[in-house]
TIVO-2410 file (N, C-alpha, C; in nm, 3 decimals):
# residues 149
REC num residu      c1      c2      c3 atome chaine
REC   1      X   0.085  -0.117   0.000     N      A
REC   1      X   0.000   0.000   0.000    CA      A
REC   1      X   0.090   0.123   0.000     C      A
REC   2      X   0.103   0.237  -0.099     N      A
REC   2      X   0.114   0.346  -0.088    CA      A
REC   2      X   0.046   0.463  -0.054     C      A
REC   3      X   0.070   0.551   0.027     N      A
REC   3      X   0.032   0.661   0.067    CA      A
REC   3      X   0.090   0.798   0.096     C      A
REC   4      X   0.063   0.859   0.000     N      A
REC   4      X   0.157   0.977   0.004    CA      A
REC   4      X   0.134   1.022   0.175     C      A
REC   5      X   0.028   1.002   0.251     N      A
REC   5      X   0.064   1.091   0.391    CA      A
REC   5      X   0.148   1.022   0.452     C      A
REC   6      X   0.207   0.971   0.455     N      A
REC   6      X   0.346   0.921   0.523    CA      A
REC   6      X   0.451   1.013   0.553     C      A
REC   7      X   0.451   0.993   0.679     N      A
REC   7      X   0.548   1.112   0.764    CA      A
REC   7      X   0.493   1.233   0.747     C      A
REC   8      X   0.359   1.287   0.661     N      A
REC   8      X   0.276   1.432   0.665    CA      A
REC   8      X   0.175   1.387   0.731     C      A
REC   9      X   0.090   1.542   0.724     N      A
REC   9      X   0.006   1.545   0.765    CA      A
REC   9      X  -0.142   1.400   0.745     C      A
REC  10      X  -0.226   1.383   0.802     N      A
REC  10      X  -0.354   1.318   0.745    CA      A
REC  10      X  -0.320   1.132   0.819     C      A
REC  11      X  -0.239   1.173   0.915     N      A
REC  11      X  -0.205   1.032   0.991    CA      A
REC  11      X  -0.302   1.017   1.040     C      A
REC  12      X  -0.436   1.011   1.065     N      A
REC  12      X  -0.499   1.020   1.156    CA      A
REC  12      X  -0.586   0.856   1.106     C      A
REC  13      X  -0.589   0.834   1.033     N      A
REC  13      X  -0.618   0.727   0.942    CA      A
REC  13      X  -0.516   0.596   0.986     C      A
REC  14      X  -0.390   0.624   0.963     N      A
REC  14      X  -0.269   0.510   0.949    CA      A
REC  14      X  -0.285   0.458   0.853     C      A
REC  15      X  -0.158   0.419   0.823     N      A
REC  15      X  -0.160   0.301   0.731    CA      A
REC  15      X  -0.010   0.218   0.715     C      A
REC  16      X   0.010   0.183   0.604     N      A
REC  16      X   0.169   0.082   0.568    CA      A
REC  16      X   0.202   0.093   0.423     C      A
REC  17      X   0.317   0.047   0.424     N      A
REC  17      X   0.347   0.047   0.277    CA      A
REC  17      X   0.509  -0.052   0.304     C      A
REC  18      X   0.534  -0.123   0.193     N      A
REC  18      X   0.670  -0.191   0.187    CA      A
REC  18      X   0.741  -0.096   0.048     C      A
REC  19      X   0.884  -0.074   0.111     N      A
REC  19      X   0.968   0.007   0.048    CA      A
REC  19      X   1.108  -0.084  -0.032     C      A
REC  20      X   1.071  -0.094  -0.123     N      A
REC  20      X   1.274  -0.206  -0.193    CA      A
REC  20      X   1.359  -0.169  -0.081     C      A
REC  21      X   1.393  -0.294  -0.081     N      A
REC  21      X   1.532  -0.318  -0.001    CA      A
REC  21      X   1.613  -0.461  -0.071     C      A
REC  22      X   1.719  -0.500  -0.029     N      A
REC  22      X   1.811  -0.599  -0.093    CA      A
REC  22      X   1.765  -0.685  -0.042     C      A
REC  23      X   1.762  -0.760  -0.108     N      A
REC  23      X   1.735  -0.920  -0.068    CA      A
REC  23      X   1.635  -0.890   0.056     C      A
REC  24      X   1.550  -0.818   0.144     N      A
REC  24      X   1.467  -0.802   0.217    CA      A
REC  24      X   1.340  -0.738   0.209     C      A
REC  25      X   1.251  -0.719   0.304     N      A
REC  25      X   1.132  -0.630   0.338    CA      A
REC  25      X   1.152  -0.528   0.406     C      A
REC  26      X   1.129  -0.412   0.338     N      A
REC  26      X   1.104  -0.288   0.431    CA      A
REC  26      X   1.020  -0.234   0.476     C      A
REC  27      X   0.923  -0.266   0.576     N      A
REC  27      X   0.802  -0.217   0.632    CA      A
REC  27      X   0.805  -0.076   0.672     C      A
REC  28      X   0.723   0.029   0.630     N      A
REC  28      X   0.711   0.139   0.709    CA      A
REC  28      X   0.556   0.152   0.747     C      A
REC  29      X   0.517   0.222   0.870     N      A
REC  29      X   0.389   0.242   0.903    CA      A
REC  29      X   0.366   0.357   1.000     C      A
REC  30      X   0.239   0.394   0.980     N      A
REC  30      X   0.211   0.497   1.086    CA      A
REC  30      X   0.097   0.529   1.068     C      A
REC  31      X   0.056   0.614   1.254     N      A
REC  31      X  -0.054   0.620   1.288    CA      A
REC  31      X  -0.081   0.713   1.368     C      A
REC  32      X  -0.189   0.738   1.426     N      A
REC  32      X  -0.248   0.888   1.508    CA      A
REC  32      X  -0.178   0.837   1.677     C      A
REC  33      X  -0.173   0.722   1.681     N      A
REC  33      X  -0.112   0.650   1.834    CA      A
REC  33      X   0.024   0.600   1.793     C      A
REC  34      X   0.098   0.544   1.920     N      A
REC  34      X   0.169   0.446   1.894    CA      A
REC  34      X   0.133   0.294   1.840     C      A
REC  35      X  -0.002   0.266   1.900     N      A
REC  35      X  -0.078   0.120   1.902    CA      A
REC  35      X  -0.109   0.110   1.759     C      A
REC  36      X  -0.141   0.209   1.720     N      A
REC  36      X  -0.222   0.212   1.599    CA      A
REC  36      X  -0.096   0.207   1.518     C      A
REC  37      X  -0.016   0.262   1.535     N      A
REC  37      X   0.088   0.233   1.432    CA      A
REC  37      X   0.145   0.072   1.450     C      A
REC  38      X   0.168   0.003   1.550     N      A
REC  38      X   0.242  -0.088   1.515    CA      A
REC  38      X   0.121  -0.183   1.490     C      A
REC  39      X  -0.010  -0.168   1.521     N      A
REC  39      X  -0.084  -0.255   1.421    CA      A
REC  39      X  -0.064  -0.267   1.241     C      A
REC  40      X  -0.071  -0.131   1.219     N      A
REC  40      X  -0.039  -0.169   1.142    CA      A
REC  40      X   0.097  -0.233   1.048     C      A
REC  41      X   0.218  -0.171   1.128     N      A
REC  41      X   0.319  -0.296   1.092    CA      A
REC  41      X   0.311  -0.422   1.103     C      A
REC  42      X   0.230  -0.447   1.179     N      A
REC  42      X   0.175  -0.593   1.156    CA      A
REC  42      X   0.122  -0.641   1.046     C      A
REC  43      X  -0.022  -0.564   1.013     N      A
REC  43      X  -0.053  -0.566   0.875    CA      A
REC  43      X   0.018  -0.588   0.775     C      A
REC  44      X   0.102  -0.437   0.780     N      A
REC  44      X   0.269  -0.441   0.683    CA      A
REC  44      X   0.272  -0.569   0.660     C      A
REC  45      X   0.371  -0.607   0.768     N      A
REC  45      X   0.409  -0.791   0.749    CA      A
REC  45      X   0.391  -0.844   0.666     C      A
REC  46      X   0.225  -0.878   0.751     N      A
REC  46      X   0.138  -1.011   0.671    CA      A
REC  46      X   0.127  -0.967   0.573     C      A
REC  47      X   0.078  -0.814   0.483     N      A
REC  47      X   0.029  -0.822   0.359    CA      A
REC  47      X   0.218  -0.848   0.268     C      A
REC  48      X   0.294  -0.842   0.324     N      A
REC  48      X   0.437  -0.934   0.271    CA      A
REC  48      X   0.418  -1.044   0.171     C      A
REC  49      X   0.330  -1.132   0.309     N      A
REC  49      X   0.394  -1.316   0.225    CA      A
REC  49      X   0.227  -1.319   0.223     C      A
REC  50      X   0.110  -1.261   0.253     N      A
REC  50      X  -0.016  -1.355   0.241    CA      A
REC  50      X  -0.135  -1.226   0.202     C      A
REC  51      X  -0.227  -1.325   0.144     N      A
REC  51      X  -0.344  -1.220   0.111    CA      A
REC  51      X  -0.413  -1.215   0.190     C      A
REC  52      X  -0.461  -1.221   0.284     N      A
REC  52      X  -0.573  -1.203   0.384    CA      A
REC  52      X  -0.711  -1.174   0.351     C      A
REC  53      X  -0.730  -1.085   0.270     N      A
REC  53      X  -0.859  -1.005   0.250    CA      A
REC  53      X  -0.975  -1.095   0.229     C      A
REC  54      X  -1.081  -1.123   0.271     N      A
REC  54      X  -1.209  -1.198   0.256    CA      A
REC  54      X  -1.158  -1.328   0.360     C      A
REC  55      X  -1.091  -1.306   0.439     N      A
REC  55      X  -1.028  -1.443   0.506    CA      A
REC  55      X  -1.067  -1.441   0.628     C      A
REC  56      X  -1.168  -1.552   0.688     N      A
REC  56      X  -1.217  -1.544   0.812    CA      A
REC  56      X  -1.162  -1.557   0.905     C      A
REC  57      X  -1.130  -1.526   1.037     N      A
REC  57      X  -0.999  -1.575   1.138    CA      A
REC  57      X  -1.090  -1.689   1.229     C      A
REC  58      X  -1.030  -1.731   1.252     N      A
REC  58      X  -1.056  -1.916   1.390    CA      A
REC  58      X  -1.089  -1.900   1.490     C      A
REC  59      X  -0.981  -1.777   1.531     N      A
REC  59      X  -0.957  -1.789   1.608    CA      A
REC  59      X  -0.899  -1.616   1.708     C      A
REC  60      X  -0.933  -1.557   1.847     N      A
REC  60      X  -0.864  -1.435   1.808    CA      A
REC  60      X  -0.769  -1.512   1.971     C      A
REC  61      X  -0.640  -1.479   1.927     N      A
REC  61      X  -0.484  -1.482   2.010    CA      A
REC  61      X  -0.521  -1.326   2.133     C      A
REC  62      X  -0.472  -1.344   2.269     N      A
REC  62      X  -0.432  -1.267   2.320    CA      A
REC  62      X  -0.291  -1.237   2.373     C      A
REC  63      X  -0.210  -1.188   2.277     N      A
REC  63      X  -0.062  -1.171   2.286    CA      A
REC  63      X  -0.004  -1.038   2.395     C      A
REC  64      X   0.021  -1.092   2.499     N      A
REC  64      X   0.095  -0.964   2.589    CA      A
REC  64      X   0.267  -0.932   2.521     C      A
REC  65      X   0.269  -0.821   2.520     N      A
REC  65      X   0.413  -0.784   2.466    CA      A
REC  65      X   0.479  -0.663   2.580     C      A
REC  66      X   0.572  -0.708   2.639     N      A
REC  66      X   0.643  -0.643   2.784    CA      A
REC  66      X   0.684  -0.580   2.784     C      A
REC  67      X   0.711  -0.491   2.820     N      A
REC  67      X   0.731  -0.348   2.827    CA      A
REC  67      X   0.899  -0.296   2.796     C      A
REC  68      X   0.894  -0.236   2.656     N      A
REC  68      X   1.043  -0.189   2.645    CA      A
REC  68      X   1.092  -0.116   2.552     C      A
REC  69      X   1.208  -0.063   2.543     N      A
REC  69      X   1.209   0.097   2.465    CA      A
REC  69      X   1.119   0.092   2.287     C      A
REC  70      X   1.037   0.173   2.263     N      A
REC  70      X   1.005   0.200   2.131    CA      A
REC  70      X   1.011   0.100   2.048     C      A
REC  71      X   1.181   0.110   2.038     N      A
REC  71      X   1.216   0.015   1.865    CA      A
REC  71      X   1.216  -0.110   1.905     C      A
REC  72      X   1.247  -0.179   2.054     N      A
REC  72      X   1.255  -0.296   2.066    CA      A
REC  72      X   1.144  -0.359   2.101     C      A
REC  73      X   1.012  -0.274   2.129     N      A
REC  73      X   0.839  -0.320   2.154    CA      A
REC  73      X   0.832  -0.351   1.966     C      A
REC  74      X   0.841  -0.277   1.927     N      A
REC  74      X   0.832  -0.312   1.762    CA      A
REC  74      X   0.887  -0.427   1.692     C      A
REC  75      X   1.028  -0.484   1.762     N      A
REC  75      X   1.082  -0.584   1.719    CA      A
REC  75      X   0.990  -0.676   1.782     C      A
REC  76      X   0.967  -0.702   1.896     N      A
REC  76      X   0.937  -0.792   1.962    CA      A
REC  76      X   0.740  -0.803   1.916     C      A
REC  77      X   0.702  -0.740   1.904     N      A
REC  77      X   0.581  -0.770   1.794    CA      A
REC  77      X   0.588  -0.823   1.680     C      A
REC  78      X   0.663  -0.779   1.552     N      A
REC  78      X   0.690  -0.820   1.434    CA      A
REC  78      X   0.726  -0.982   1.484     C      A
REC  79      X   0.813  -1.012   1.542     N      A
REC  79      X   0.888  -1.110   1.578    CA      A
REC  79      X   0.758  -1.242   1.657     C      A
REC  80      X   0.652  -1.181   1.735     N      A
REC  80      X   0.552  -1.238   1.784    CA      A
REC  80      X   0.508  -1.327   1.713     C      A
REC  81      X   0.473  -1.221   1.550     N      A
REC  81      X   0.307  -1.281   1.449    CA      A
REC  81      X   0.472  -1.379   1.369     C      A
REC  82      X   0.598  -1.356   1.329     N      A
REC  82      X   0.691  -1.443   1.280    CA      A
REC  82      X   0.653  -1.574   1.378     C      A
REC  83      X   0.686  -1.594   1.472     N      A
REC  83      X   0.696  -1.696   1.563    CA      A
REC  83      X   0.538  -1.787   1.573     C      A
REC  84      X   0.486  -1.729   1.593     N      A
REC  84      X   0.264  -1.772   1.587    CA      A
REC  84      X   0.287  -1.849   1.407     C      A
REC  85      X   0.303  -1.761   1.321     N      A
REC  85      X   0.379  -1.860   1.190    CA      A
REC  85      X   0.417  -1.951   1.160     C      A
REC  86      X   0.549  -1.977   1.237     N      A
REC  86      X   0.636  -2.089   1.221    CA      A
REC  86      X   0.596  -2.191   1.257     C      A
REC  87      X   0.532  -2.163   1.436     N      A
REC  87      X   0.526  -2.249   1.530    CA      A
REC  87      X   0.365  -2.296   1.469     C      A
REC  88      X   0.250  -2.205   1.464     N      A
REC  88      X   0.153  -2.273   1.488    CA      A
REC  88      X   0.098  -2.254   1.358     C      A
REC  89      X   0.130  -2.191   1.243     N      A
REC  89      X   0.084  -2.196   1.141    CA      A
REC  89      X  -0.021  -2.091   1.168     C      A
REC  90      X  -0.040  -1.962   1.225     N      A
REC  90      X  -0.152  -1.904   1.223    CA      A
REC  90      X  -0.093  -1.705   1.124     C      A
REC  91      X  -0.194  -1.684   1.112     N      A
REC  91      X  -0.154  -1.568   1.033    CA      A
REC  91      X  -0.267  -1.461   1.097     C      A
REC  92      X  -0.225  -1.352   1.122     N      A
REC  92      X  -0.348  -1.236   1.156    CA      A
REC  92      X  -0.379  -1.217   1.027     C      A
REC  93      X  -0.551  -1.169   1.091     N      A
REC  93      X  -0.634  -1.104   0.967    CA      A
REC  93      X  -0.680  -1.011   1.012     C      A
REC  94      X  -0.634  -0.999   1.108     N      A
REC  94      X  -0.693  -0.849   1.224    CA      A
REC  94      X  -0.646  -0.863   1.327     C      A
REC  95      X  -0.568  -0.680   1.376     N      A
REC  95      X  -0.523  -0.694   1.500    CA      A
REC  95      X  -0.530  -0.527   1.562     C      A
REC  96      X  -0.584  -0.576   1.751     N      A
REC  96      X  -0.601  -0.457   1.810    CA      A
REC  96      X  -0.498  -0.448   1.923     C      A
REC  97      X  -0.452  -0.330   1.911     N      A
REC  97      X  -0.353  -0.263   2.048    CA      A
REC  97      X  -0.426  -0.219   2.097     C      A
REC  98      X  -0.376  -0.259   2.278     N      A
REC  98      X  -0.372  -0.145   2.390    CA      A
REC  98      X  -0.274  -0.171   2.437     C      A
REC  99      X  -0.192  -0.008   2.519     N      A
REC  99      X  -0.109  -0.040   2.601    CA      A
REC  99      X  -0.201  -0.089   2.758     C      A
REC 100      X  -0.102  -0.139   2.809     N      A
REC 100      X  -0.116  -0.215   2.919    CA      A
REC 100      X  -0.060  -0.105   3.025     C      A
REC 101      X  -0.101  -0.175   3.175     N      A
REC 101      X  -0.052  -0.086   3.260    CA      A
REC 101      X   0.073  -0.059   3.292     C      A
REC 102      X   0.137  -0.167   3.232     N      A
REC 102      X   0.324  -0.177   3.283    CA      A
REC 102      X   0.380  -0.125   3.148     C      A
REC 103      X   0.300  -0.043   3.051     N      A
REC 103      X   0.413   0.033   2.935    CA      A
REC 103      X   0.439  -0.088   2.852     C      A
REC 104      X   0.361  -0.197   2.849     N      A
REC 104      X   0.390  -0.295   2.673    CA      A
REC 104      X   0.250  -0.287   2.657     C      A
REC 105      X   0.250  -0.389   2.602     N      A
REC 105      X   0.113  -0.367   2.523    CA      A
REC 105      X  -0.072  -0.554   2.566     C      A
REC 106      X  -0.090  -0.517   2.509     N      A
REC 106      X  -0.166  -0.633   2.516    CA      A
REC 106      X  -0.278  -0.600   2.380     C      A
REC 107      X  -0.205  -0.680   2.298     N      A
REC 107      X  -0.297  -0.740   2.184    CA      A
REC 107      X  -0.347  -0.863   2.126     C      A
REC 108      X  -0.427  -0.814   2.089     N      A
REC 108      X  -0.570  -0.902   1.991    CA      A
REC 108      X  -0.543  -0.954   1.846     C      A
REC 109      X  -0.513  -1.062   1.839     N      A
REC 109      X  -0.524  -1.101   1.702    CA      A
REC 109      X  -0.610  -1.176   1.647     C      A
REC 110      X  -0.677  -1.180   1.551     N      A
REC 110      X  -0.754  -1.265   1.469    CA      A
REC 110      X  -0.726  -1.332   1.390     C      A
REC 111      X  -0.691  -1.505   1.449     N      A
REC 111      X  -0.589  -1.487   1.315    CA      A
REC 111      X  -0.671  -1.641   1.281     C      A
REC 112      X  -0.611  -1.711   1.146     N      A
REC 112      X  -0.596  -1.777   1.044    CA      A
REC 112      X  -0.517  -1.888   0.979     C      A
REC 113      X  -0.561  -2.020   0.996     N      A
REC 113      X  -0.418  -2.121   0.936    CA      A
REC 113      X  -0.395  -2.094   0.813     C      A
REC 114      X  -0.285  -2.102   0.811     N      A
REC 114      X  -0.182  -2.062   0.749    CA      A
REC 114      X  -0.224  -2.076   0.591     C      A
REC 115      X  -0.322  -2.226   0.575     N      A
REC 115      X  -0.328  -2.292   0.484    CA      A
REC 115      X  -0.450  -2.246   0.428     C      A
REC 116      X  -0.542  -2.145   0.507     N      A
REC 116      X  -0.676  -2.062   0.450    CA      A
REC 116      X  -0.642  -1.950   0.406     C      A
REC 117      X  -0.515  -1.927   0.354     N      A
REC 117      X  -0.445  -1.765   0.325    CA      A
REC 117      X  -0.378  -1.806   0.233     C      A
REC 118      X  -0.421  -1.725   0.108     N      A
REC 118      X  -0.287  -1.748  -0.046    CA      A
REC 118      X  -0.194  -1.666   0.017     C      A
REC 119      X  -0.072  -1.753  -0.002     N      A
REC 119      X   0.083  -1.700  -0.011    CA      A
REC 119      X   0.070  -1.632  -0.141     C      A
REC 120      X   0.133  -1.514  -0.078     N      A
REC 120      X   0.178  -1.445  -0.236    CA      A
REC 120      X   0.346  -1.338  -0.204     C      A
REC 121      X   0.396  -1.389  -0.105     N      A
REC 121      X   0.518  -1.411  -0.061    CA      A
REC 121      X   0.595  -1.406  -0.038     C      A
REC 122      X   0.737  -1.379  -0.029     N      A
REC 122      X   0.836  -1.468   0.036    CA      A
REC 122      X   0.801  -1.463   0.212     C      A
REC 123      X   0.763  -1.563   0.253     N      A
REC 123      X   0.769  -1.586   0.444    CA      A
REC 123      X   0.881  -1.528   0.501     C      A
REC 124      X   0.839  -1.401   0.609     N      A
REC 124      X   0.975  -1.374   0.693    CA      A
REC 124      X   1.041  -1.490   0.754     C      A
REC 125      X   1.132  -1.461   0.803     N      A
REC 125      X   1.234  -1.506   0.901    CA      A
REC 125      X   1.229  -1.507   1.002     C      A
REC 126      X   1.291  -1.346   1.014     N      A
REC 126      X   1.353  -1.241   1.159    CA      A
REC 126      X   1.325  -1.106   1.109     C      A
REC 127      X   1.301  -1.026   1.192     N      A
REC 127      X   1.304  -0.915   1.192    CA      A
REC 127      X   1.500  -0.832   1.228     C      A
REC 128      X   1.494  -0.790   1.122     N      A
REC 128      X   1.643  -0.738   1.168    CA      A
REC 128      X   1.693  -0.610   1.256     C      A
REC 129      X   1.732  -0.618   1.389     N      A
REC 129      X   1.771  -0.534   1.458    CA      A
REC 129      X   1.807  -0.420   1.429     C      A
REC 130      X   1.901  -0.409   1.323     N      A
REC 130      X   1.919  -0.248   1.256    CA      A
REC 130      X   1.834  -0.203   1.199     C      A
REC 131      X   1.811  -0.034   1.201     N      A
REC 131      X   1.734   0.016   1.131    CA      A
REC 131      X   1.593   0.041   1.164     C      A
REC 132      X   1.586  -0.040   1.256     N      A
REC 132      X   1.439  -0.058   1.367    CA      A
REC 132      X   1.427   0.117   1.409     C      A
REC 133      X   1.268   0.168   1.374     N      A
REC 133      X   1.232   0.316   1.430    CA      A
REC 133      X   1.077   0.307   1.499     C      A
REC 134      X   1.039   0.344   1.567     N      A
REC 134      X   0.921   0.344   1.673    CA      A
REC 134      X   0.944   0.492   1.668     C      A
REC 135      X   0.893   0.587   1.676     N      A
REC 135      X   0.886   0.729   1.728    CA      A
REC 135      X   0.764   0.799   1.675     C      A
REC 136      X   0.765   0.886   1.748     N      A
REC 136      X   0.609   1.011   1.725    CA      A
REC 136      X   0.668   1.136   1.653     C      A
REC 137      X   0.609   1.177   1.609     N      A
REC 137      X   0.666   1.264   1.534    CA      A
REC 137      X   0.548   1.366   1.535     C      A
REC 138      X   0.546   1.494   1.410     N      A
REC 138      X   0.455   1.603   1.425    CA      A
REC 138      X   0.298   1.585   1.374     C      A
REC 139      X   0.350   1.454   1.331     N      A
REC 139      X   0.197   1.393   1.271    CA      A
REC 139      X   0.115   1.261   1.310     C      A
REC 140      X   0.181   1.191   1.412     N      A
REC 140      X   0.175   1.119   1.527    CA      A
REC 140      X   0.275   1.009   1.501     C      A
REC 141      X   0.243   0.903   1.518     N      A
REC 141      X   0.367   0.804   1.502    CA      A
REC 141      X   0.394   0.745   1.418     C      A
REC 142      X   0.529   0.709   1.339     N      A
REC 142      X   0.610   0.621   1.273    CA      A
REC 142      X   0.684   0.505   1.293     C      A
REC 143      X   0.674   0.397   1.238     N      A
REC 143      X   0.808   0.309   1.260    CA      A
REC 143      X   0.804   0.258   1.145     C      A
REC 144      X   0.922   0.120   1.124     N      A
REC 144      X   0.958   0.117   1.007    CA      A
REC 144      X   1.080   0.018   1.079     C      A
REC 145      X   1.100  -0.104   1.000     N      A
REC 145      X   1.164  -0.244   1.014    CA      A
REC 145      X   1.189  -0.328   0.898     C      A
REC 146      X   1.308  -0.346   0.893     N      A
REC 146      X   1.399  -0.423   0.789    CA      A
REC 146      X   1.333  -0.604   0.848     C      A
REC 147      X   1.287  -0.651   0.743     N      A
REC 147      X   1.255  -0.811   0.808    CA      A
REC 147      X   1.304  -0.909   0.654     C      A
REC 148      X   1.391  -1.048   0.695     N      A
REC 148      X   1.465  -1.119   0.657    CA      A
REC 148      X   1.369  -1.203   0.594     C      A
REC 149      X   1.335  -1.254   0.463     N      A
REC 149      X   1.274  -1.324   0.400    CA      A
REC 149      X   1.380  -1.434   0.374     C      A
***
């Protein structure tokens, strides 16, 4: 997904978009919150390796994510819906943030085997530590993550 309001004004919406990178995925996203933004890097993600759209979820996950600086709450999400993947074959088709009382988060996923979702593809990996951004800015929040196909 492209959207020219990225990093301008009209965040109030959010959204994602994947940017070329080498041999990888470059997720960028943003939103009127922090929550709202890294939902949608989630989105980001999945719309990566799978189509989702018209895809009913099973099932909805309650994923707690613990409390820790910006870029590394972002890794450690991306890294969540990777791991729910590997391990259990499930894919979000919808997902809600709140922060929690201890400063991480506690989210909602709706998610999907693996095998009710066209791949259209390459499956992450890892999310790669460099380059990782979480921050608010004048139009509310941004982040943006390099992830290893």
């Amino acid at each position: 997904m492209v959207d020219e309001t990225y990093g301008g004004g009209g965040a109030e919406a959010g959204g994602h978009r994947t940017v070329p990178h080498t041999a990888d995925v470059r997720i960028e996203a943003w939103g009127p919150t922090r929550e709202q933004c890294l939902v949608e890097a989630v989105m980001g993600l999945v719309e990566c390796f799978a189509d989702v759209a018209g895809v009913r979820p099973a099932c909805v996950r309650r994923v707690p994510v613990a409390e820790a600086p910006d870029d590394d709450l972002l890794a450690d999400l991306l890294d969540e819906v990777i791991f729910r993947l590997e391990v259990h074959g499930e894919v979000p088709v919808d997902v809600e943030a709140e922060s929690d009382d201890g400063g991480g988060l506690d989210v909602r996923m709706a998610v999907a085997d693996v095998a009710s979702v066209e791949v259209v593809g390459a499956v992450p990996k890892a999310v790669s530590l460099g380059e990782l951004h979480l921050a608010p800015g004048p139009y509310g929040w941004t982040c943006a993550a390099t992830v290893d196909v």
